[in-house]
gemmi code that builds the backbone of each chain (N, CA, C; Angstrom):
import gemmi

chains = {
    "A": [
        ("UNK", (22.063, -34.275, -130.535), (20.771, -34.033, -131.209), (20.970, -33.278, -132.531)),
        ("UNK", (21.791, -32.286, -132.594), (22.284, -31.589, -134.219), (22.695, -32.398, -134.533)),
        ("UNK", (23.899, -33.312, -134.392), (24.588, -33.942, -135.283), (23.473, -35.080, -135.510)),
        ("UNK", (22.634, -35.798, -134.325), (21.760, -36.934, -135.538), (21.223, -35.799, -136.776)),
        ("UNK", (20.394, -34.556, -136.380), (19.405, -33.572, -137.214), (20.363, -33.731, -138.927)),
        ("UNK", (21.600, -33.061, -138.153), (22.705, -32.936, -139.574), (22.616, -34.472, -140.217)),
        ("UNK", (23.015, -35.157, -139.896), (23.000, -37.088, -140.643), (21.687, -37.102, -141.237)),
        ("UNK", (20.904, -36.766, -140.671), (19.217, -37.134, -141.361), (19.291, -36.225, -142.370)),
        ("UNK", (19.762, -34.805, -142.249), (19.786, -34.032, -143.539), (20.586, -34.521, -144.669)),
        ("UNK", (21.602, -34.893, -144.258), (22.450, -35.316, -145.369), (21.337, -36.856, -146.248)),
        ("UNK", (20.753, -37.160, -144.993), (19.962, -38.770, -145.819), (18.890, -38.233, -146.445)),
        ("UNK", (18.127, -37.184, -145.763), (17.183, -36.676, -146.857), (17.581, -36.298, -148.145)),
        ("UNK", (19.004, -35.133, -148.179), (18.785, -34.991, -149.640), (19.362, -35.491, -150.502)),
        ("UNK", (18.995, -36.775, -149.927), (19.951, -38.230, -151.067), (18.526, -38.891, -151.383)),
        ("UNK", (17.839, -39.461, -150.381), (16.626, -39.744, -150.412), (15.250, -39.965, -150.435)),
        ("UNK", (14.926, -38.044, -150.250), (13.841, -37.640, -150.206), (12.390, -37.880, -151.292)),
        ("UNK", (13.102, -38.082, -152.186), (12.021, -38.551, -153.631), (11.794, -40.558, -153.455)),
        ("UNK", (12.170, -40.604, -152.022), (11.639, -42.572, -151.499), (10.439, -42.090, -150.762)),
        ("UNK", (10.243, -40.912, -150.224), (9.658, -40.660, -148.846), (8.169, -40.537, -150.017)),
        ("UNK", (6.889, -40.883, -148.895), (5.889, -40.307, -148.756), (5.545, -39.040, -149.719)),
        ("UNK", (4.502, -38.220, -150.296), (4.767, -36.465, -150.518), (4.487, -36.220, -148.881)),
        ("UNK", (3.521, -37.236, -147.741), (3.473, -36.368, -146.738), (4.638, -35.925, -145.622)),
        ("UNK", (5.163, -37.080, -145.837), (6.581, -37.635, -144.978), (7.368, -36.322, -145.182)),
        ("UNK", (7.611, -36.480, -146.652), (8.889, -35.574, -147.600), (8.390, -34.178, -147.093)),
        ("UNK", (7.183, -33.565, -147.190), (6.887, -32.764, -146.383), (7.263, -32.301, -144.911)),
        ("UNK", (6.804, -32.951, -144.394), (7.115, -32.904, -142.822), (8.421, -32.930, -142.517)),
        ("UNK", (8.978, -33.779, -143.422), (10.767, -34.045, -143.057), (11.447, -32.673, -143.492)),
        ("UNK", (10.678, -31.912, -144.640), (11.415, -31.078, -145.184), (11.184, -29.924, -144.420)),
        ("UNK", (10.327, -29.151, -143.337), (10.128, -28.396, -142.622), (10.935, -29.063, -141.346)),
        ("UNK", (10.769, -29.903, -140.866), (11.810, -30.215, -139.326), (13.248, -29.749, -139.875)),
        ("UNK", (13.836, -30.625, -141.205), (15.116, -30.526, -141.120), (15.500, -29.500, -141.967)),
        ("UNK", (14.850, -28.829, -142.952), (15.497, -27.785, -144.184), (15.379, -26.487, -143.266)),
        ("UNK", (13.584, -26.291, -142.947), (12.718, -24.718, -142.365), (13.219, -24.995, -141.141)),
        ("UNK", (13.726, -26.088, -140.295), (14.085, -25.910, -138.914), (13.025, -25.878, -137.956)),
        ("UNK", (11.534, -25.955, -138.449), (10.503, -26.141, -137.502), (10.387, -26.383, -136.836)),
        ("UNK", (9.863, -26.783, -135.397), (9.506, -27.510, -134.079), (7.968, -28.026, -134.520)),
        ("UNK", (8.060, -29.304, -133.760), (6.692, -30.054, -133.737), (5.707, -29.503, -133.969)),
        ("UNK", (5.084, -28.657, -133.072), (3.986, -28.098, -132.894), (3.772, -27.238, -134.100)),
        ("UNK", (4.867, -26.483, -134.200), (4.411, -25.903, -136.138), (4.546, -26.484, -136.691)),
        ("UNK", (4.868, -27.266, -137.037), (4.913, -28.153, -138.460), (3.628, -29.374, -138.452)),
        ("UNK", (2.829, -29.290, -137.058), (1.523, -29.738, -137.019), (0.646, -28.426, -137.278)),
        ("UNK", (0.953, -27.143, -136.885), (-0.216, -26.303, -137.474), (-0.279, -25.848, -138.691)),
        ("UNK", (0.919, -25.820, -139.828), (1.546, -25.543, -140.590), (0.642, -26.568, -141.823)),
        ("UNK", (0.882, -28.067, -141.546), (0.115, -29.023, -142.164), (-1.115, -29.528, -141.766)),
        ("UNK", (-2.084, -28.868, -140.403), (-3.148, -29.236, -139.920), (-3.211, -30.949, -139.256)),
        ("UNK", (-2.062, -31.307, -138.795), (-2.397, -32.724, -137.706), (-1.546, -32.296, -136.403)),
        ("UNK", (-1.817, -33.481, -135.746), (-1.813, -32.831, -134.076), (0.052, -33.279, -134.054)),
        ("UNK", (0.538, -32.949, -133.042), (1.805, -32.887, -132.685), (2.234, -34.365, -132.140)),
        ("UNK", (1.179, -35.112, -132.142), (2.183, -36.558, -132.129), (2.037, -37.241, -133.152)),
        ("UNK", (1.164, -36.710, -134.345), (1.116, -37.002, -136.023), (2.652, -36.931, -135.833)),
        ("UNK", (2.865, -35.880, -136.139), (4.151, -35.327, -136.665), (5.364, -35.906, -136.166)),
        ("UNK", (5.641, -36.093, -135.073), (6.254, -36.868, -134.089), (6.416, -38.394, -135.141)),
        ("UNK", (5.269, -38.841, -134.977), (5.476, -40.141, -135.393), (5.656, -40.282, -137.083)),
        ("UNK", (5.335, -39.191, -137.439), (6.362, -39.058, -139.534), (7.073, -39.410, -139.615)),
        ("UNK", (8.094, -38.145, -138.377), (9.668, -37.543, -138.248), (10.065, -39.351, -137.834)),
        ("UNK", (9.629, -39.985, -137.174), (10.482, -41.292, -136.660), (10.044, -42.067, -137.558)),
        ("UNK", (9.279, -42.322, -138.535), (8.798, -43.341, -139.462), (10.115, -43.091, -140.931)),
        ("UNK", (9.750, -41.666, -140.942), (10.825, -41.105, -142.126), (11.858, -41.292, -141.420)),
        ("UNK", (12.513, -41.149, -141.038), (14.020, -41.144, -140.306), (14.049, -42.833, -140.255)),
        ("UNK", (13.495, -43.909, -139.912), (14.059, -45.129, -140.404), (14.106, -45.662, -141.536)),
        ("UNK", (13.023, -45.198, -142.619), (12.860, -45.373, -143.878), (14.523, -44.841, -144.422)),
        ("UNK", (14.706, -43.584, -144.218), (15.401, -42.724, -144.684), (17.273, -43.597, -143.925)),
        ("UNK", (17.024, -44.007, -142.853), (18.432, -44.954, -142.384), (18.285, -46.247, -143.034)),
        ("UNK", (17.145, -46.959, -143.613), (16.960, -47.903, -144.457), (17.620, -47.913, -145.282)),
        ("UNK", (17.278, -46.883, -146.185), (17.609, -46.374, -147.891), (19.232, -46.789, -147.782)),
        ("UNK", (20.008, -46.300, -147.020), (21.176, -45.676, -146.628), (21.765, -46.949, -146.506)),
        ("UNK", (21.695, -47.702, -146.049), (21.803, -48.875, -145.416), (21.863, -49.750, -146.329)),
        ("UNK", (21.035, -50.014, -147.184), (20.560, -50.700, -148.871), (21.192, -50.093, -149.854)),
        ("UNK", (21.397, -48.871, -150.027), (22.222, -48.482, -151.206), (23.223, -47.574, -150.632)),
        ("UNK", (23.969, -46.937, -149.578), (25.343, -46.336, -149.176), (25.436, -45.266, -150.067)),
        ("UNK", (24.251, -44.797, -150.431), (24.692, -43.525, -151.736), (26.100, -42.395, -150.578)),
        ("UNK", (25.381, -42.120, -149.249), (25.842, -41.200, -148.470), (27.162, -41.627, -148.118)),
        ("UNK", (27.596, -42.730, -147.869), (28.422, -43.639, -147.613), (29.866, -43.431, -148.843)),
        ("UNK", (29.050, -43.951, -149.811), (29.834, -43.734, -151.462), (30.098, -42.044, -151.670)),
        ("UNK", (29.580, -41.364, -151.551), (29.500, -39.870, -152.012), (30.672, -39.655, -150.956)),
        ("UNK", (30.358, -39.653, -149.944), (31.902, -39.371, -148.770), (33.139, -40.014, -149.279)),
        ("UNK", (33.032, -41.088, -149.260), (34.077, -41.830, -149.638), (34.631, -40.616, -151.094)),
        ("UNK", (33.829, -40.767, -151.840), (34.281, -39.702, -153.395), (34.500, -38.970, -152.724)),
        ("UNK", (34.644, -37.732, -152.198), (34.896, -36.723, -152.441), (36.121, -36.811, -151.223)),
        ("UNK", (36.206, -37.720, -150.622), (37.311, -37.649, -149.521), (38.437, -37.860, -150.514)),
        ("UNK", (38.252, -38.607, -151.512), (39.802, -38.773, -152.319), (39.920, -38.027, -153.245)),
        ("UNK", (38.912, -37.229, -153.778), (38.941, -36.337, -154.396), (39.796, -35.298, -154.702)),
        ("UNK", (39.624, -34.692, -153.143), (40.199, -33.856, -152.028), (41.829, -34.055, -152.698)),
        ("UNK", (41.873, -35.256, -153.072), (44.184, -35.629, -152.801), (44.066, -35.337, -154.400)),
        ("UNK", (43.015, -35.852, -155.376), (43.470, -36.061, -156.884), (43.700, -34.411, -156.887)),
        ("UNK", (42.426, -33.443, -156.424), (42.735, -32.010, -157.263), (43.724, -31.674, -156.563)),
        ("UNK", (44.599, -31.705, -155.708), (45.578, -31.219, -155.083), (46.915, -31.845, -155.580)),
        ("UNK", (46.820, -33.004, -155.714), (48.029, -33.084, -156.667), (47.696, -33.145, -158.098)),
        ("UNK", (46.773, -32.638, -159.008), (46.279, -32.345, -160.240), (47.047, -30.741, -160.387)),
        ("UNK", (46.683, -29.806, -159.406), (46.983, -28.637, -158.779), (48.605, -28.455, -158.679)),
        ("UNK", (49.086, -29.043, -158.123), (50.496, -29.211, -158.016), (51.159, -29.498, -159.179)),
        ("UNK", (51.072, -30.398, -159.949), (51.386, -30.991, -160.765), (51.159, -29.654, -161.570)),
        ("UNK", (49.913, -28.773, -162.036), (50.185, -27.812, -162.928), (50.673, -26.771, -162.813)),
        ("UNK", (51.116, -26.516, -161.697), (52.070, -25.386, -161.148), (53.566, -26.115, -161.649)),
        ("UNK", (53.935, -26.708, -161.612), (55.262, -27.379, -161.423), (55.569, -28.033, -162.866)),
        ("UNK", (54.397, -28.445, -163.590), (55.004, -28.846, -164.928), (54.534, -27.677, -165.902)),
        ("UNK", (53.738, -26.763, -165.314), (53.226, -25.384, -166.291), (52.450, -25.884, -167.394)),
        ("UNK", (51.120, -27.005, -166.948), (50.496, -27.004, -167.683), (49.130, -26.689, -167.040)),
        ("UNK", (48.924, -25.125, -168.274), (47.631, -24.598, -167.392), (46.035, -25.374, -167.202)),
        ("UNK", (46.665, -26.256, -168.619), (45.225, -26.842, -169.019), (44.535, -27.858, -167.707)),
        ("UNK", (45.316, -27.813, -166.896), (44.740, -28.655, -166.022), (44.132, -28.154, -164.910)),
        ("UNK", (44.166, -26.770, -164.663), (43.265, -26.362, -164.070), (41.645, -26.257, -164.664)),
        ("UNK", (41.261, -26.098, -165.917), (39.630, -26.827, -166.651), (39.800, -28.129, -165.462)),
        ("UNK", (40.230, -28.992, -165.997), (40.130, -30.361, -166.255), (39.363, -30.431, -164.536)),
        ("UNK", (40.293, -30.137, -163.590), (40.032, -30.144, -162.158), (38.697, -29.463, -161.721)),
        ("UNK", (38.717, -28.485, -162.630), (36.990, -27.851, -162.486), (35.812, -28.767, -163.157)),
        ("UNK", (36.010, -29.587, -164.411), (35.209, -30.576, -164.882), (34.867, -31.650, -164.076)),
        ("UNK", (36.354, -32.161, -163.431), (36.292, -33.393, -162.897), (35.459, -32.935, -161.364)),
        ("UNK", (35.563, -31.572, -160.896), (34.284, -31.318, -159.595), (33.225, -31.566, -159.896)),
        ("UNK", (32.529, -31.020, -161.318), (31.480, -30.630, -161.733), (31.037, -32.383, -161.895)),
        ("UNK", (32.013, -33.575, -162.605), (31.237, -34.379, -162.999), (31.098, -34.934, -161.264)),
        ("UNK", (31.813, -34.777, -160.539), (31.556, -35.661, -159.357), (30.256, -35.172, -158.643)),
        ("UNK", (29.741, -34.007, -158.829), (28.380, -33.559, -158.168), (27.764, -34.203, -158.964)),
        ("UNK", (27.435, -34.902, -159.661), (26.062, -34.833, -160.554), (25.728, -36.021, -160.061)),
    ],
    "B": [
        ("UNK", (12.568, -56.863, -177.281), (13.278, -57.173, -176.100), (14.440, -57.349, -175.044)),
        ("UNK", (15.439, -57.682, -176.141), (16.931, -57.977, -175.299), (17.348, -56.867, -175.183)),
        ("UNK", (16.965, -55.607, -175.120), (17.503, -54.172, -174.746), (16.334, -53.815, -173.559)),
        ("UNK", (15.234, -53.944, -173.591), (14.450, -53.955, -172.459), (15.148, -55.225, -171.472)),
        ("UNK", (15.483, -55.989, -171.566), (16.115, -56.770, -170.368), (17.592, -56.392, -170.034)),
        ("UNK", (18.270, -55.594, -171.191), (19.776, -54.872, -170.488), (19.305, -53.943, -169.640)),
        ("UNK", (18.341, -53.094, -170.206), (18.003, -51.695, -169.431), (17.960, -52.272, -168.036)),
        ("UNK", (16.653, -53.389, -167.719), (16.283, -53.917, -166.305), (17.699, -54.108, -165.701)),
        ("UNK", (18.520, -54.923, -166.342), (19.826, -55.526, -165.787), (20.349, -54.496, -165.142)),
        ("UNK", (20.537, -53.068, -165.471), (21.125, -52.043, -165.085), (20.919, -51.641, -164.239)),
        ("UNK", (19.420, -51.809, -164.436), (18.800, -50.968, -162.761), (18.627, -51.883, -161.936)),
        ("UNK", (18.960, -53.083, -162.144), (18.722, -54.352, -161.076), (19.823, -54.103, -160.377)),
        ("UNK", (20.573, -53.469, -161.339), (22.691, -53.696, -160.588), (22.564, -52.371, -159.509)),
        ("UNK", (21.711, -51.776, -159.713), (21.801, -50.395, -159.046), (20.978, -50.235, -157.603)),
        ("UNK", (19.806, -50.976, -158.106), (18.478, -50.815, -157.277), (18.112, -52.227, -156.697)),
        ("UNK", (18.351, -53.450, -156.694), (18.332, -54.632, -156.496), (18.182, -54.680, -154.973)),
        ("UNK", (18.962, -54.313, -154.197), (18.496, -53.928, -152.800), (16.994, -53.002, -152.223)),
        ("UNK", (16.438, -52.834, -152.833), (15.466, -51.852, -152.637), (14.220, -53.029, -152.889)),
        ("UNK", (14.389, -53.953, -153.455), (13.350, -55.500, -153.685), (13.102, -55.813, -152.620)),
        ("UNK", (12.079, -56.631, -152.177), (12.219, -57.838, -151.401), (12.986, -58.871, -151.561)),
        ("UNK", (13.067, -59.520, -150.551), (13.873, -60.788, -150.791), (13.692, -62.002, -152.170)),
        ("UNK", (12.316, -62.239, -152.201), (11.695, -62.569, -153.103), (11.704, -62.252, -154.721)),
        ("UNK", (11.726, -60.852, -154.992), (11.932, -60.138, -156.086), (12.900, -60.166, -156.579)),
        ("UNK", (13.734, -60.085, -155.726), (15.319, -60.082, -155.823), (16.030, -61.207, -156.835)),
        ("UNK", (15.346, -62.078, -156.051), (16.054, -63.711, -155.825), (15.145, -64.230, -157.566)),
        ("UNK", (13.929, -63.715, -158.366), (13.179, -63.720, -159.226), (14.381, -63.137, -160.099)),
        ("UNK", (14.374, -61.656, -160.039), (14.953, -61.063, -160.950), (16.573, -61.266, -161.058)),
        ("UNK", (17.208, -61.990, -160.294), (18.525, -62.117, -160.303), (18.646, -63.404, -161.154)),
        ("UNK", (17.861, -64.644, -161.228), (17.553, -65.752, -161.965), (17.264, -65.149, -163.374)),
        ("UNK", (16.438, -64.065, -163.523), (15.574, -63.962, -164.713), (16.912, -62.854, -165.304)),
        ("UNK", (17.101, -62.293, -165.104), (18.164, -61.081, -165.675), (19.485, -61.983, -165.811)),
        ("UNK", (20.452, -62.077, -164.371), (21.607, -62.469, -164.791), (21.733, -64.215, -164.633)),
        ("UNK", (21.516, -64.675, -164.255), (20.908, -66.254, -165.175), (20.602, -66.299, -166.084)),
        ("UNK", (19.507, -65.544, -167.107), (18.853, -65.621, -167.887), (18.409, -66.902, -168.002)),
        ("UNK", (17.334, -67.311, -166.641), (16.650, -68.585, -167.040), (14.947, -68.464, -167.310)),
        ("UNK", (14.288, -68.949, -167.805), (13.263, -68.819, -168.235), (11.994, -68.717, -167.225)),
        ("UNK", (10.935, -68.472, -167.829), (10.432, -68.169, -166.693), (9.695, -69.453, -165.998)),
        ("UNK", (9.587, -70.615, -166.966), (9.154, -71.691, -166.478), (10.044, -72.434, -165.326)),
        ("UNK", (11.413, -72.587, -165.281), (12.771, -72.914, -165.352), (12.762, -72.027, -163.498)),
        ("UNK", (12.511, -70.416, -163.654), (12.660, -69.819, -162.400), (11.449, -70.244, -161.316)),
        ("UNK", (10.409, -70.825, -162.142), (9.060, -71.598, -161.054), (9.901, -72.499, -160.341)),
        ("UNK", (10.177, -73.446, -161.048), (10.237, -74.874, -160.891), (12.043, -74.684, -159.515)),
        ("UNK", (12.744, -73.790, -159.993), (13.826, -73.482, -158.798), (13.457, -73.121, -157.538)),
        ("UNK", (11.960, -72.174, -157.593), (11.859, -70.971, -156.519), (9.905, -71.832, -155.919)),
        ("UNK", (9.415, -73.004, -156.727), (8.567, -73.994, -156.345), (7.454, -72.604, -155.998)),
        ("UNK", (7.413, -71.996, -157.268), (6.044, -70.933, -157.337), (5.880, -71.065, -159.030)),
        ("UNK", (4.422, -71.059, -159.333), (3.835, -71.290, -160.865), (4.374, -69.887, -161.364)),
        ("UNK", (4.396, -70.540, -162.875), (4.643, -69.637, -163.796), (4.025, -68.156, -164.001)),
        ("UNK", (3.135, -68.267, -163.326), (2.108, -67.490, -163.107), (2.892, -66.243, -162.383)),
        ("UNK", (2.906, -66.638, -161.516), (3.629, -66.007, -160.333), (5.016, -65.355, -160.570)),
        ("UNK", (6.122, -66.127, -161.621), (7.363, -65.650, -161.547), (6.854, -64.610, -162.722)),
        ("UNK", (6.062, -64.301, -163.533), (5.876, -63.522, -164.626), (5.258, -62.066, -163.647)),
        ("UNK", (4.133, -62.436, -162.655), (3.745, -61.549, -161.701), (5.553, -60.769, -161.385)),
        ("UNK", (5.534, -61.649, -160.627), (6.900, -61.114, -159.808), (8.029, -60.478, -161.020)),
        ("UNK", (7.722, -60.731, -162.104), (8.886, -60.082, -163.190), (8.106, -58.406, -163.684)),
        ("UNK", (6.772, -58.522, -163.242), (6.166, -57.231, -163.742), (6.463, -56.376, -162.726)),
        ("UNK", (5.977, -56.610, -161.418), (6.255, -56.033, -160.537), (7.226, -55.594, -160.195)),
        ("UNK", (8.302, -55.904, -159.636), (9.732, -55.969, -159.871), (10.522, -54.502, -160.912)),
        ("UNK", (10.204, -55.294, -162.247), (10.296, -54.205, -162.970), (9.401, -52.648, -162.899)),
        ("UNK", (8.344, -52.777, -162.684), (7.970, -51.708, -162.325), (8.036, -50.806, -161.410)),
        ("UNK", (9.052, -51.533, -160.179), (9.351, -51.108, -159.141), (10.886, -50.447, -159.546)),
        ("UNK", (12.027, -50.846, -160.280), (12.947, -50.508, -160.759), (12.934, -49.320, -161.294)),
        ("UNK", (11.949, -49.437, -162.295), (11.674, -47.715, -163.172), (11.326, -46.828, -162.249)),
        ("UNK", (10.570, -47.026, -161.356), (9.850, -46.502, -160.212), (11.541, -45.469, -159.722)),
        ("UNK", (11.792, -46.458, -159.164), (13.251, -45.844, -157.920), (13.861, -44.858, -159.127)),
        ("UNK", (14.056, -45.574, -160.408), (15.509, -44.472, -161.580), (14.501, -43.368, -161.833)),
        ("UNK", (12.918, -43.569, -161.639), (12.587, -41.972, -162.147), (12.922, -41.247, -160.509)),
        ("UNK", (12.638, -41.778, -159.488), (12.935, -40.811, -158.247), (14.312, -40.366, -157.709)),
        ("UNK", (15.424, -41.195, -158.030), (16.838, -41.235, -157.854), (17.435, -40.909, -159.015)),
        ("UNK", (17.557, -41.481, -160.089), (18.103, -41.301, -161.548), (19.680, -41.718, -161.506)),
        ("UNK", (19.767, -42.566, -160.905), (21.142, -42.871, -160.453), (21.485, -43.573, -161.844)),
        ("UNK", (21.186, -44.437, -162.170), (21.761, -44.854, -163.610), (21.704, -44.043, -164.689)),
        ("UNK", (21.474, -42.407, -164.812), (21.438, -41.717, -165.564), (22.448, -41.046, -164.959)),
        ("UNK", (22.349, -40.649, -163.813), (23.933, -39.901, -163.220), (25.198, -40.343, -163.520)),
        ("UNK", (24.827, -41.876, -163.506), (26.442, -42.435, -163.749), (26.305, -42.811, -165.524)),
        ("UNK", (25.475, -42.770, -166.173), (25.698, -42.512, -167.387), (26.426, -41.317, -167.966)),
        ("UNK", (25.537, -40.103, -167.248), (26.633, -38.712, -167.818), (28.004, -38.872, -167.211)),
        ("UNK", (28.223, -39.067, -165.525), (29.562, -38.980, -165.487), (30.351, -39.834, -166.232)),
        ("UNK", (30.136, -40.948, -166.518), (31.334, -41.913, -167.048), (31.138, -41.479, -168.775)),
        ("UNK", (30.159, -40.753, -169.230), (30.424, -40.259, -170.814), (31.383, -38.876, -170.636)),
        ("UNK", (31.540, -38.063, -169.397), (32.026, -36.927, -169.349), (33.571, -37.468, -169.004)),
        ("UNK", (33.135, -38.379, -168.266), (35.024, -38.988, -168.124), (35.728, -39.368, -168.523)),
        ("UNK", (35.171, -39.908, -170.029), (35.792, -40.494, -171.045), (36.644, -38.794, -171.791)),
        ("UNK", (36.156, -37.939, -172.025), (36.520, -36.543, -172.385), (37.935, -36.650, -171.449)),
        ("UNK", (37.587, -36.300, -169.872), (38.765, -36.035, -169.558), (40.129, -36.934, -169.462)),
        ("UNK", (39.484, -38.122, -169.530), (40.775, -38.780, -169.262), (41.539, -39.160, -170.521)),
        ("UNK", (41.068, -38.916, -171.440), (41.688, -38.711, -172.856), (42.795, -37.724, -173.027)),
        ("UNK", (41.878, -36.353, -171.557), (42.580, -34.935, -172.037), (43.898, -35.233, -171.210)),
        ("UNK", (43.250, -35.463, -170.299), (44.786, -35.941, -169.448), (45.925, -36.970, -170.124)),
        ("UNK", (45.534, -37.606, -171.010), (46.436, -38.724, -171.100), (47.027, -38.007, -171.944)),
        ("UNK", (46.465, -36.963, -173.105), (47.133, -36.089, -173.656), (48.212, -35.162, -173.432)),
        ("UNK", (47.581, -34.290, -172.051), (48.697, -33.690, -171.794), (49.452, -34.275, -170.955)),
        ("UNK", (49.579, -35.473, -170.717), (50.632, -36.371, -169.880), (51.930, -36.505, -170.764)),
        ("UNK", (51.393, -37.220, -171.991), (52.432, -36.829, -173.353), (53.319, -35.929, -173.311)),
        ("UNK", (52.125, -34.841, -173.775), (52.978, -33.680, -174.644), (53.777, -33.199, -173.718)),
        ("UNK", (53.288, -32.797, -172.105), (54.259, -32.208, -171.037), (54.983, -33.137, -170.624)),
        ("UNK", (55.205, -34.394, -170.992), (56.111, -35.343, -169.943), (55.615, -35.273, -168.841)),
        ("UNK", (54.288, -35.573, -168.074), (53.873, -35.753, -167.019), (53.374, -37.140, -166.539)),
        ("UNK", (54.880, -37.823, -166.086), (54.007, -39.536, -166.110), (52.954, -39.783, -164.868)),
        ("UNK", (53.396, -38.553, -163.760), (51.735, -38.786, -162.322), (50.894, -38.663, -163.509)),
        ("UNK", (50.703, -38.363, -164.246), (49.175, -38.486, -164.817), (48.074, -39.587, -164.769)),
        ("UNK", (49.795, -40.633, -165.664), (49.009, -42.090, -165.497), (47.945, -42.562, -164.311)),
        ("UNK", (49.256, -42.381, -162.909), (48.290, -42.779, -161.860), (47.147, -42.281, -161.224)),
        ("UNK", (47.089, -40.619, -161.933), (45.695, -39.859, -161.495), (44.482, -40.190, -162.313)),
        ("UNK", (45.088, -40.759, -163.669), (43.717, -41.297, -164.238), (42.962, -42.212, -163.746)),
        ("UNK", (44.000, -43.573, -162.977), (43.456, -44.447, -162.548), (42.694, -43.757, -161.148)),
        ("UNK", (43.250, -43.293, -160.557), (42.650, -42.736, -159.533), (41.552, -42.158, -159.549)),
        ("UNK", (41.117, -41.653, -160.665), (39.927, -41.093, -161.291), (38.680, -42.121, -161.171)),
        ("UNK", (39.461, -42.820, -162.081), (38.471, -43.530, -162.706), (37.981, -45.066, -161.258)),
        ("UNK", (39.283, -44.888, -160.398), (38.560, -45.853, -159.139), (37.560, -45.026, -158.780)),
        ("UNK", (37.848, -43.661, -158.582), (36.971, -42.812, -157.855), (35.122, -42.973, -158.070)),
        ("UNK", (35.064, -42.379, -159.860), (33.977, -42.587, -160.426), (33.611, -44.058, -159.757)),
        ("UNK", (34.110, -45.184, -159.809), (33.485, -46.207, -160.060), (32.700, -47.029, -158.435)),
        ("UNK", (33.013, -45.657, -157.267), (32.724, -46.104, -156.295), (31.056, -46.229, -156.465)),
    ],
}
model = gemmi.Model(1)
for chain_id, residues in chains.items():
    chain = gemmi.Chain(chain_id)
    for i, (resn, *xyz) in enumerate(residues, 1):
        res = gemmi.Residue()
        res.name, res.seqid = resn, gemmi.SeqId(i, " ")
        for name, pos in zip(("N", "CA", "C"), xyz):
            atom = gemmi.Atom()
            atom.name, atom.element = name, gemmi.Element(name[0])
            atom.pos, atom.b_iso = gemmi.Position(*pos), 0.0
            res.add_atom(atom)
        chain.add_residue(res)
    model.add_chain(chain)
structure = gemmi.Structure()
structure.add_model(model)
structure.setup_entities()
């Protein structure tokens, strides 16, 4: 049950600006604020199987998205190889004593978040 | 016009899954075909009427997703910021005699291009 919670978080904040504002709402109190049903129905004023049925409407929308464009998919993939370039980027400037490549490894993080 | 139909092309390459089947199959004729719009009736046996509908829509649905995602603006800055580094690298690959460089650029630049 965390680890689906964790996967849906990771799909929300890839995809949250597809959702609903009410959806994006509701999704963003279950999975960011950690809410339970029942508050996040008194919180937004509808009853607790409103909410219920958001959380499962958003959550396929949101495995849709994912599914159609792999942003979450692609972003893992990046940063899993990432992981080997700054480490032997890293190595490499220890060993050939060129400092300048420690910037470069901090740029090349910075451009991969964006 | 022919820069308003690259722009679409871009976000078609990006967002094209997020269409219907229909839209898709319109804008993939009309963008990378570049067949007309009389030309995309008479293939898809819907009036002209209709494929011009389906070219508004469509497009308006495209701008729609890049203002909520901005994904073709993300990969605009990274690949203008990557052009910087991999210059810098190829530089100090030179001057230090560092030939791994070569293959970390490419590695780079597979990376970006996931």
């Amino acid at each position: 049950m965390i680890e689906k919670k964790l996967a849906l978080t990771m799909l929300f904040d890839f995809y949250e600006n597809l959702l609903t504002q009410k959806h994006k709402e509701v999704m963003s109190l279950y999975l960011i604020e950690d809410y339970g049903l029942v508050e996040i129905g008194e919180e937004l004023g509808i009853s607790r199987q409103a909410v219920y049925d958001k959380i499962k409407t958003s959550s396929k929308q949101l495995e849709d998205f994912e599914e159609k464009l792999g942003l979450v998919t692609r972003y893992r993939e990046r940063q899993s190889r990432l992981v080997s370039v700054v480490s032997e980027l890293e190595r490499l400037g220890v060993e050939h004593r060129v400092t300048e490549l420690e910037a470069i490894v901090e740029e090349i993080q910075a451009i991969l978040s964006l």
